[in-house]
N, C-alpha and C positions, 0 to 999 in steps of 0.2 A: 603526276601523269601515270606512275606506274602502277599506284592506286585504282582512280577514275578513268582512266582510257581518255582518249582525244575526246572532243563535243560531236556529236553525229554531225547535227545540224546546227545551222548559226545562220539566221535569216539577219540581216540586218538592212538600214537604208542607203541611199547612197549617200546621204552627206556623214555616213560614218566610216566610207571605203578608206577614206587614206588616213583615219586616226587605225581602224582594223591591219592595213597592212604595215603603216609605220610600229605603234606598239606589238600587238599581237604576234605577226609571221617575225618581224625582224627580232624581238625580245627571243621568240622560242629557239630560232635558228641560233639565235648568238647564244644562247642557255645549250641549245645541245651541242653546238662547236667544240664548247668549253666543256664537255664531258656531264651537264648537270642536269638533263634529263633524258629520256631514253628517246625519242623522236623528236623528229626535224619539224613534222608538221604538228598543230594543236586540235586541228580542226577537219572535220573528212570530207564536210560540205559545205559550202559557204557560199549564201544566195544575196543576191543585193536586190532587191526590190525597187520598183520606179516608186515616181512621186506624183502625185496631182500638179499640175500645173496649169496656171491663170489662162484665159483668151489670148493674153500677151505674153503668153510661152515665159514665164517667170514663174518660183515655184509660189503654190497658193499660200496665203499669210496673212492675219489677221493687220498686221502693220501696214501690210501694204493693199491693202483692201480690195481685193480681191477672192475670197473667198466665198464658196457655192455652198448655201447650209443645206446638208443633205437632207434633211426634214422635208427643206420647200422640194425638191426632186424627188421624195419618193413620197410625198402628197399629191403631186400633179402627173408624176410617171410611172411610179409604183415600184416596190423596193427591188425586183429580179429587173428592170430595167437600169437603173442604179447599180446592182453586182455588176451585170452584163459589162455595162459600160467601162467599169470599175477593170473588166479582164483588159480591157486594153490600155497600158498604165504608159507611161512616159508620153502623152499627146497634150499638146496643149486644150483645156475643156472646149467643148464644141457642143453647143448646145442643136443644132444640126445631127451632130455623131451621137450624141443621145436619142434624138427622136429618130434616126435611124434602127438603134437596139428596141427601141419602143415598137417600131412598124415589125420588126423582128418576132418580137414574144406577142404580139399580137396575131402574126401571121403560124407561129406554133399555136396557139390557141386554135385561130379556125381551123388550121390543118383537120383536127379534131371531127369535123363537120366530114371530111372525105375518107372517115376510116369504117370498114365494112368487120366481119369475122374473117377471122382467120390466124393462124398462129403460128404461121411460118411467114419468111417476110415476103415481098411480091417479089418475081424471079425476075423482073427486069430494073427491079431497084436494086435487088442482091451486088451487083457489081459496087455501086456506089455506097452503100450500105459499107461493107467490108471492109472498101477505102477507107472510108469516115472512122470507124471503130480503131484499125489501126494507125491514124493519124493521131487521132483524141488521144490514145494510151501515147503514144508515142510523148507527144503535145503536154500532157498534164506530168509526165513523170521528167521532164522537163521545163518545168512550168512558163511556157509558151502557151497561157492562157490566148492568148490574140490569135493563133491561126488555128487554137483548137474551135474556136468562138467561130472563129473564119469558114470553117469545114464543116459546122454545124449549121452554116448561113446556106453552103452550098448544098447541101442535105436537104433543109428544108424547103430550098427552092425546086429541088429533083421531084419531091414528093409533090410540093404545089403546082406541076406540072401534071401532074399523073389525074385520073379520075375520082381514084380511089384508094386506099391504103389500109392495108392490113393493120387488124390491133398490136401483132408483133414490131412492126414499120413503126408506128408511133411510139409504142411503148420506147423502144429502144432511142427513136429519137430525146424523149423525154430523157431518158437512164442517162442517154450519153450530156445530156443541159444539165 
């Protein structure tokens, strides 16, 4: 440790939370009790990731047959429909809540259709605009993919309301997808 420094990051999944904190936090803590290394913690960030899980809300597995080959879903719905879906992890699979992310990037697609010139954003979307960006940042540096996803849903429904939207308006839509 006094070497290499703590681990930045340490993504792991859940079913390795309680081997992480039984080995890992209580090894290092009882090691620097006893005086034999220089800090308590090993690690500065430690993220637990969800899991896929089956229609019947059990985790997906080829034993228990249940699993969705992404192949066939990003054949029939296209692989940014599959990330999308992907940001909202611990649900059990819904193939409904996929074709929902589908009508999604679909509906950012024709957006596409109401954008005029311009390179400032439109001054009645700016409010929402603003919101969204600092949600997203907020959102991703937390990685609470699900309500950055969410806030991008609301966005493009503010725009799909409007007549028309500036190239800036979209652009940024897109930057922030």
């Amino acid at each position: 440790m006094k070497y290499w420094n703590r681990v930045d990051w340490y993504n792991g999944g859940m079913e390795h939370t309680a081997r992480h904190l039984l080995y890992a936090r209580f090894w290092v803590q009882f090691l620097y009790n006893i005086g034999l290394v220089p800090k308590k913690e090993m690690i500065w960030t430690r993220v637990s990731h969800g899991m896929v899980l089956g229609s019947n809300n059990e985790k997906m597995s080829k034993s228990k047959g249940n699993v969705i080959n992404p192949d066939d879903i990003v054949n029939e719905y296209g692989a940014d429909t599959l990330r999308l879906y992907e940001m909202f992890q611990d649900a059990p699979w819904s193939t409904d809540s996929l074709r929902g992310c589908k009508r999604f990037i679909d509906k950012v697609i024709r957006l596409k259709n109401k954008v005029v010139d311009g390179d400032n954003y439109s001054k009645k979307l700016e409010p929402i605009i603003h919101k969204t960006i600092k949600k997203v940042q907020n959102d991703l540096t937390k990685m609470a993919y699900n309500t950055a996803v969410s806030a991008l849903m609301i966005l493009a429904n503010s725009f799909d309301a409007e007549d028309k939207i500036t190239k800036e308006d979209y652009h940024l839509l897109l930057t922030l997808l």
